[in-house]
C-alpha distance (Angstrom), angle and dihedral (degrees) to the residues before:
residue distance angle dihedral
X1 . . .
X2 3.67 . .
X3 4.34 122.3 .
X4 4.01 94.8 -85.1
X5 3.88 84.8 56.6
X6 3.70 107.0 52.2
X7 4.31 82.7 44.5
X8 3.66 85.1 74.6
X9 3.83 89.7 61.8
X10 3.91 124.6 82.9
X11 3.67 127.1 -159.8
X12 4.19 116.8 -142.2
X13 3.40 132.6 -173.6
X14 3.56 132.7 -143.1
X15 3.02 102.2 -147.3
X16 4.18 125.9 22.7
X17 3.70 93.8 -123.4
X18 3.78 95.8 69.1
X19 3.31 114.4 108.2
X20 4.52 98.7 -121.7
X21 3.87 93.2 174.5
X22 4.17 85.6 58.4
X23 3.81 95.1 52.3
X24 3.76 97.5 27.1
X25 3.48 95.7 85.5
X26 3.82 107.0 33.9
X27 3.89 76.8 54.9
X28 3.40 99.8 52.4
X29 4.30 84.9 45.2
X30 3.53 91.5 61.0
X31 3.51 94.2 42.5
X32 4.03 92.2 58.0
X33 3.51 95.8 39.5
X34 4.09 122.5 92.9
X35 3.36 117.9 -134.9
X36 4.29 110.2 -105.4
X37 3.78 96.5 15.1
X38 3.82 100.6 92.8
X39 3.56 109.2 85.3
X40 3.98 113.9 -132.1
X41 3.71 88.9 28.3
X42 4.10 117.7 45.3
X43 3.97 87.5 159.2
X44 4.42 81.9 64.4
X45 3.67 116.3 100.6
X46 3.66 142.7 17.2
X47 4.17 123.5 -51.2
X48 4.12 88.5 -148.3
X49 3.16 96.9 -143.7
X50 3.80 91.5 139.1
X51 4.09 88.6 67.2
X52 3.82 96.7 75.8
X53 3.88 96.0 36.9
X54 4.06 123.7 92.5
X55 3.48 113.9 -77.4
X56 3.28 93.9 -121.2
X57 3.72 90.1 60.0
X58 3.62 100.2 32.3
X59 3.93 102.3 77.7
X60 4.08 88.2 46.6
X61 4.30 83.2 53.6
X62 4.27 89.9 45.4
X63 3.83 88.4 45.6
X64 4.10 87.5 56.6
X65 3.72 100.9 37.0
X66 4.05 92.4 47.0
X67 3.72 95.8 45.5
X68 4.43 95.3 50.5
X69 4.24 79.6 42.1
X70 4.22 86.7 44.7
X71 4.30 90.6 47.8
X72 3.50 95.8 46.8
X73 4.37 100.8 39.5
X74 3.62 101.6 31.3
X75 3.73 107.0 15.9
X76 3.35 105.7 172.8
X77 4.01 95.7 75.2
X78 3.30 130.4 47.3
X79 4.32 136.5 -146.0
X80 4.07 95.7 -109.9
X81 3.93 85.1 -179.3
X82 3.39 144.9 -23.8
X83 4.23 114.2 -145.5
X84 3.17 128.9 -174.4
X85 3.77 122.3 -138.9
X86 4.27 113.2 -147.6
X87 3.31 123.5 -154.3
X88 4.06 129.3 129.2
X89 3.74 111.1 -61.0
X90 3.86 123.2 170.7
X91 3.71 86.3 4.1
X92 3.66 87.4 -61.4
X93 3.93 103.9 134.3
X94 4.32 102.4 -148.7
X95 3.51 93.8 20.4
X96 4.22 125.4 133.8
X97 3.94 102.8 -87.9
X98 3.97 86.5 174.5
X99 3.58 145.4 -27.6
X100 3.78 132.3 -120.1
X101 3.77 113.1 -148.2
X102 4.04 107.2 -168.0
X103 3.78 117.5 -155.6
X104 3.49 137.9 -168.9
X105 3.90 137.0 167.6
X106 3.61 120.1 -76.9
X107 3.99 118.8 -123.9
X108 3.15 117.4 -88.8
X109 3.54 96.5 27.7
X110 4.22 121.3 100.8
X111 3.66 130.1 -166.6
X112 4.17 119.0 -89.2
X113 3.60 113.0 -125.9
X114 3.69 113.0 -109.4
């Protein structure tokens, strides 16, 4: 997924107090990276499949794949829920212009001090 890609993406908190510019970008890493091409870690990144499915279905299939990729590389937040915002795209009237994926803090996990 190359830069113009993961623009289309927008990270939300839950709650104010979370710390978005911390998880933005290991978010937007795993986002752009393809699962089995980093070397060291094959298991990194995302397997796409939700980029040939319907789009009706594909969001649901992102939603799944990001938050077993979020539990496993950045544990101590999890994907709340991932929306996607229509509007006319490609001159494709209904189609996904972005996607907001909302975050919050898993239990059990608490803030570091900075």
């Amino acid at each position: 997924m190359d830069k113009i890609m993961t623009q289309t993406f927008k990270i939300v908190p839950t709650d104010s107090e979370i710390p978005v510019e911390r998880y933005d970008p290991q978010i937007r890493t795993l986002l752009a990276s393809t699962l089995g091409t980093i070397p060291g870690s094959r298991g990194y990144g995302l397997a796409r499949t939700f980029l040939s499915a319907p789009m009706n279905e594909a969001v649901n299939i992102l939603a799944i794949e990001l938050e077993e990729k979020v539990e496993e590389y950045i544990p101590e937040i999890t994907i709340e829920e991932v929306i996607p915002n229509y509007g006319k795209r490609g001159g494709i009237e209904g189609a996904v212009e972005s996607v907001s994926i909302v975050i919050g803090i898993r239990d059990g996990y608490e803030e570091e001090e900075e």
